[in-house]
N, CA, C and O atoms as a DFTB+ gen file, in Angstrom:
332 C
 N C O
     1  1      14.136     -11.913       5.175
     2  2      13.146     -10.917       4.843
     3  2      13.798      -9.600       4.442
     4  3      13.197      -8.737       3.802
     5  1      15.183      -9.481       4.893
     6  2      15.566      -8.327       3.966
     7  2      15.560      -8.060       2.888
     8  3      15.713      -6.856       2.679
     9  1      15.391      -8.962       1.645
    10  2      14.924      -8.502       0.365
    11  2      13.549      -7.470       0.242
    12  3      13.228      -6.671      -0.638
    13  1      12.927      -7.839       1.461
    14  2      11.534      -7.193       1.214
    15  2      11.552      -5.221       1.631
    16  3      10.648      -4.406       1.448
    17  1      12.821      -5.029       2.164
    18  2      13.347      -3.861       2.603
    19  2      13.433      -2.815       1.751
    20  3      14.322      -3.294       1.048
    21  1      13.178      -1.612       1.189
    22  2      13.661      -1.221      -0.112
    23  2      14.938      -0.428       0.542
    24  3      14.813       0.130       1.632
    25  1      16.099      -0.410      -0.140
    26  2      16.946       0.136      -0.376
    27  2      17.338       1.587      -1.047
    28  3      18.480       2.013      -1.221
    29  1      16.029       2.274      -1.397
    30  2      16.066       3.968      -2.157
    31  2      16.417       4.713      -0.696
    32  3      16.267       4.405       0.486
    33  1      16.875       5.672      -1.302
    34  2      16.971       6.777      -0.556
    35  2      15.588       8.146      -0.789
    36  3      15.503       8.567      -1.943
    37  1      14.601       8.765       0.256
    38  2      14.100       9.248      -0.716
    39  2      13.742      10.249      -0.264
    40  3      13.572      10.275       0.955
    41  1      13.453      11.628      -1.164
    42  2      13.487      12.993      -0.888
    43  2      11.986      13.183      -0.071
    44  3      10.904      12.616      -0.221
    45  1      12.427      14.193       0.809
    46  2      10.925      15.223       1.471
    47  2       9.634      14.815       0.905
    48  3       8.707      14.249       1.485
    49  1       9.741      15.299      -0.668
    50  2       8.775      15.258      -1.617
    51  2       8.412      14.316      -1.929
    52  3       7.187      14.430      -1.885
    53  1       8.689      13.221      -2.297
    54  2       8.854      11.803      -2.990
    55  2       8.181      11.295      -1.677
    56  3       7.078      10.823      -1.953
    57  1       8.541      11.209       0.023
    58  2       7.885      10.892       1.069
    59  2       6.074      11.626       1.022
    60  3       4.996      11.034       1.064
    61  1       6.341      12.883       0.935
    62  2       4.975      13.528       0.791
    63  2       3.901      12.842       0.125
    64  3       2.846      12.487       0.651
    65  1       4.369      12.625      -1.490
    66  2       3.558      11.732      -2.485
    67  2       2.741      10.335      -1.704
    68  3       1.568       9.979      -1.582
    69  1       4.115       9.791      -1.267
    70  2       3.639       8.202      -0.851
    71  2       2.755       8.365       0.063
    72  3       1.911       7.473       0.149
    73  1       2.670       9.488       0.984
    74  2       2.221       9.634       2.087
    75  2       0.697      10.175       1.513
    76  3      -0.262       9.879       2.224
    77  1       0.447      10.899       0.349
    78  2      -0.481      11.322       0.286
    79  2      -1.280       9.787      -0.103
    80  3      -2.248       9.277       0.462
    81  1      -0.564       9.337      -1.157
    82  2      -1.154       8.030      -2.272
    83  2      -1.513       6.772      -0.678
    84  3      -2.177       5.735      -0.642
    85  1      -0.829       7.402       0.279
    86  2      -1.286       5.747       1.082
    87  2      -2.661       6.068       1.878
    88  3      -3.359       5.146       2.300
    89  1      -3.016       7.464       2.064
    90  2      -4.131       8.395       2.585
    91  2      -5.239       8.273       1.774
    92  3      -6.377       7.991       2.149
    93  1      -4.742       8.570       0.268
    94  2      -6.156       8.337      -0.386
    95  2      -6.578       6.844      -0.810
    96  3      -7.746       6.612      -1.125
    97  1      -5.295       5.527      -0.808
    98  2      -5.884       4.383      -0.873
    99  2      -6.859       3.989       0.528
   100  3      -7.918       3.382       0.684
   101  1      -5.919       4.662       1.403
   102  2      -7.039       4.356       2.798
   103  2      -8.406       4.760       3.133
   104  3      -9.071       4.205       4.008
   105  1      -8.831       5.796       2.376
   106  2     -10.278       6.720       2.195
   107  2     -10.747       5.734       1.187
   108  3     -11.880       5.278       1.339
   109  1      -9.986       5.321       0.118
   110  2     -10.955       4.655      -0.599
   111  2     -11.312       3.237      -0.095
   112  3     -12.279       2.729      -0.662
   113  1     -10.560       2.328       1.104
   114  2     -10.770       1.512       1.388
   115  2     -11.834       1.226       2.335
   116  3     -12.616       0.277       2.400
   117  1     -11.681       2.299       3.080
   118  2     -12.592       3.134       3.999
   119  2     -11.952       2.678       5.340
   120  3     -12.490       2.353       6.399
   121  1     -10.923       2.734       5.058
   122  2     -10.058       2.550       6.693
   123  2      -8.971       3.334       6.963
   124  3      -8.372       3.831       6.009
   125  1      -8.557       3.565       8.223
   126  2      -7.709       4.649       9.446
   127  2      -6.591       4.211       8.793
   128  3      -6.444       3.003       8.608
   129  1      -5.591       5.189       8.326
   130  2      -4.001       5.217       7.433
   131  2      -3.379       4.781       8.536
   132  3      -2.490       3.997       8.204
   133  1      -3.435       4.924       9.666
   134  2      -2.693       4.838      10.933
   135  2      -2.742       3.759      11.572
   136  3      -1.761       3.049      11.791
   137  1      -4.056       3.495      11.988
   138  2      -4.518       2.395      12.628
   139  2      -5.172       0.859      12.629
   140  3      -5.447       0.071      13.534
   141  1      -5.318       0.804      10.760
   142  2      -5.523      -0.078      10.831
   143  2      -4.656      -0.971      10.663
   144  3      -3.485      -0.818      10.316
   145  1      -5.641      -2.677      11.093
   146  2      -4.363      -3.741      10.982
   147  2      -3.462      -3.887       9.786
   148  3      -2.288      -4.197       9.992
   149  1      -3.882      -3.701       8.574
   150  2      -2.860      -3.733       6.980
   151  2      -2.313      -2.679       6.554
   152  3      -1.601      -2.498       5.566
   153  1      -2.846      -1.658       7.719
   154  2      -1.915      -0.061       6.770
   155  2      -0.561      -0.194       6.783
   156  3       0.021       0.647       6.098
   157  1       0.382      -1.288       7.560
   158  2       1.923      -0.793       6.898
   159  2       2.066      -1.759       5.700
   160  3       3.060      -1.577       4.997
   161  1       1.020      -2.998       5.282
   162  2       0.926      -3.494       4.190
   163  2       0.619      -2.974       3.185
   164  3       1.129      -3.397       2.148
   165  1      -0.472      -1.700       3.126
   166  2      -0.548      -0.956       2.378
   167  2       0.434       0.060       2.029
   168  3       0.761       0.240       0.856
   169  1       0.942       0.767       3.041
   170  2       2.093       1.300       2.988
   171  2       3.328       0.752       1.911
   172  3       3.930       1.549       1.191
   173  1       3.550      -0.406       1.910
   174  2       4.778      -1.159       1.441
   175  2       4.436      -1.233       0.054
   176  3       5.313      -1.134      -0.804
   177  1       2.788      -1.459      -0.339
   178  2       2.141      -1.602      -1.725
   179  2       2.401      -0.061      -2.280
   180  3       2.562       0.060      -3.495
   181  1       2.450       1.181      -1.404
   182  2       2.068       2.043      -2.189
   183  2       4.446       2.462      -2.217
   184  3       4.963       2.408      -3.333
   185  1       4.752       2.568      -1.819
   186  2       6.347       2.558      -1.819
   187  2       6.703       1.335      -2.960
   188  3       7.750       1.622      -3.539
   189  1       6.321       0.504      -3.269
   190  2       6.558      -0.761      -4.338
   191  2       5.929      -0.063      -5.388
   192  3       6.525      -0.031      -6.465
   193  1       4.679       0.584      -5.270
   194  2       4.150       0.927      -6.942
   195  2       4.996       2.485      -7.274
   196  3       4.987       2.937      -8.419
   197  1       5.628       3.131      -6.260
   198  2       6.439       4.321      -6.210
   199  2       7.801       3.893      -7.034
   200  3       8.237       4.716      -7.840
   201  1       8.434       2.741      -6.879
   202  2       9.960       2.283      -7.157
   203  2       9.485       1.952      -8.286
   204  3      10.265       2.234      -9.196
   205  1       8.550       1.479      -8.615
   206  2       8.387       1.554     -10.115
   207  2       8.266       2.072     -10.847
   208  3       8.292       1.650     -12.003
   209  1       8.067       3.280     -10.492
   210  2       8.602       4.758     -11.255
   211  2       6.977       5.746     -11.346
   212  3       6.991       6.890     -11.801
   213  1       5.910       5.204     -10.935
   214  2       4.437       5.708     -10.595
   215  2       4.642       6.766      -9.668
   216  3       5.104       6.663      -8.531
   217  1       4.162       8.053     -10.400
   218  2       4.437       9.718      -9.428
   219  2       3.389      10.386      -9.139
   220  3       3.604      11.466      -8.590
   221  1       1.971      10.012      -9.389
   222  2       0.815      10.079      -9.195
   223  2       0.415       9.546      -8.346
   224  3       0.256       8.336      -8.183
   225  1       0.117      10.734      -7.431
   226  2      -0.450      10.032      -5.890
   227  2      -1.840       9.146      -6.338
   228  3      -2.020       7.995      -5.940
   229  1      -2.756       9.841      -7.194
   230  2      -4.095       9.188      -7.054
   231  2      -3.815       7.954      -8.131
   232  3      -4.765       7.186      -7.984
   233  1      -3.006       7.481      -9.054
   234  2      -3.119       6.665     -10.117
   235  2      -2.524       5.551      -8.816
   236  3      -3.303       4.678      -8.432
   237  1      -1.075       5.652      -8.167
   238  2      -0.517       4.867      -7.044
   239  2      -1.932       4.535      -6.369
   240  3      -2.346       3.497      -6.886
   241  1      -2.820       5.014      -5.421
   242  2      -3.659       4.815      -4.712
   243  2      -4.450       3.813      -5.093
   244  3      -4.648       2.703      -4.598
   245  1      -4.981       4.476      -6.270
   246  2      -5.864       3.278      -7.039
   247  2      -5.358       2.165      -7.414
   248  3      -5.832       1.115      -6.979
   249  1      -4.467       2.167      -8.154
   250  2      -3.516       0.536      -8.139
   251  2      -3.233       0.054      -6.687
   252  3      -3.277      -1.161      -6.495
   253  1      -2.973       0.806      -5.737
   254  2      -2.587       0.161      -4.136
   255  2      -3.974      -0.050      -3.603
   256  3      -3.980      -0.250      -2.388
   257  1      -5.170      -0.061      -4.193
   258  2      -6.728      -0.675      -3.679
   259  2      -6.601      -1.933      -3.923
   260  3      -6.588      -3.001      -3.311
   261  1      -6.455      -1.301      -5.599
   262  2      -6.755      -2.841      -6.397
   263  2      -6.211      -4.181      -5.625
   264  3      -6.865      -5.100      -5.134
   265  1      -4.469      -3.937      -5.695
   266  2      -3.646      -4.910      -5.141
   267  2      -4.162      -5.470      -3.656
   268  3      -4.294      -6.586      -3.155
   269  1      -4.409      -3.932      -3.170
   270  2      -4.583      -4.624      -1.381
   271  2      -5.675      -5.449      -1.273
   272  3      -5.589      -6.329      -0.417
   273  1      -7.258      -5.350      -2.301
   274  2      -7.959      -5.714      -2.246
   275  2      -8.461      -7.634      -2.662
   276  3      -9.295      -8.475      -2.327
   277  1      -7.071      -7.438      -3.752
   278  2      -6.673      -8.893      -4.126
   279  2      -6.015      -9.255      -2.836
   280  3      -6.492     -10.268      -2.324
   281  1      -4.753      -8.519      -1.989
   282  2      -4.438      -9.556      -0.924
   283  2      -4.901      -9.836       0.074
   284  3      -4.309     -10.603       0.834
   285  1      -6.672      -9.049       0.525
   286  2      -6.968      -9.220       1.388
   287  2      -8.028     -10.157       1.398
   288  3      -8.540     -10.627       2.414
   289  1      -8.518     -10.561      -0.467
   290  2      -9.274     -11.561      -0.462
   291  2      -8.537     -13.043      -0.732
   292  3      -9.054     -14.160      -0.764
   293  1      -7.381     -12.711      -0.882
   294  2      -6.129     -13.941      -0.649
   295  2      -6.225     -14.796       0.644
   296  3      -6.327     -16.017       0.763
   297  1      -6.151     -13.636       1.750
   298  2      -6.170     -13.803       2.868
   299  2      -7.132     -14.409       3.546
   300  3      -6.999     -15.372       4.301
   301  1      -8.619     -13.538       3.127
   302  2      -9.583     -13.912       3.801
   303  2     -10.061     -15.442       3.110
   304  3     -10.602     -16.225       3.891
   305  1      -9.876     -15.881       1.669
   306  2     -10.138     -17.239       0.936
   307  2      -9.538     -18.580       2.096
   308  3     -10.112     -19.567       2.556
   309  1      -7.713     -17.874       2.315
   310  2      -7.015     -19.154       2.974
   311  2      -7.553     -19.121       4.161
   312  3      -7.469     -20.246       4.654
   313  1      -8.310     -18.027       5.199
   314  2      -8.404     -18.027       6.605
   315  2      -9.792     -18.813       6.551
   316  3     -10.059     -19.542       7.506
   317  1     -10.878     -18.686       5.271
   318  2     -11.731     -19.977       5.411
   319  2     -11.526     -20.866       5.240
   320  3     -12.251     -21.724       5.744
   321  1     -10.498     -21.224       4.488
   322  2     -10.387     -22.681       3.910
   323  2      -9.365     -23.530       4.892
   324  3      -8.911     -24.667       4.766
   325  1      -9.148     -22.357       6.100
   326  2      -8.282     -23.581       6.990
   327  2      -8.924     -23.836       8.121
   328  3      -8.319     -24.306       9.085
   329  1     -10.354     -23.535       8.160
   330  2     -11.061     -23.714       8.769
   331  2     -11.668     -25.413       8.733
   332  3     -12.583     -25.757       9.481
């Protein structure tokens, strides 16, 4: 699983951004940045759409919905179907 690690080094600022972009995907999801069960999954979505060179907290956010929203209906599809 260490591939899944990122390897950047990254400034004050550059932390600030991610931090803002993972705050406003979480308002738009309508869940706790902190506390909920997928926020360090979200977290990792919004640091992955960051390394890709995305510097816009709110454009990051919105792409880190989209995505989380595809993996959480990923999730929720296989958790019925192994029922």
């Amino acid at each position: 699983m260490l591939h899944l690690i990122s390897h950047h080094t990254y400034t004050t600022e550059e932390w600030d951004l991610m931090q803002r972009a993972h705050v406003k995907a979480s308002e738009m999801l309508g869940r706790c940045s902190h506390t909920h069960e997928h926020a360090n999954r979200l977290a990792r979505i919004v640091m992955k759409l960051f390394d890709q060179g995305l510097r816009d907290d709110l454009i990051i956010a919105i792409k880190a919905v989209q995505q989380e929203m595809t993996a959480d209906g990923i999730a929720n599809d296989n958790d019925s179907g192994a029922s």
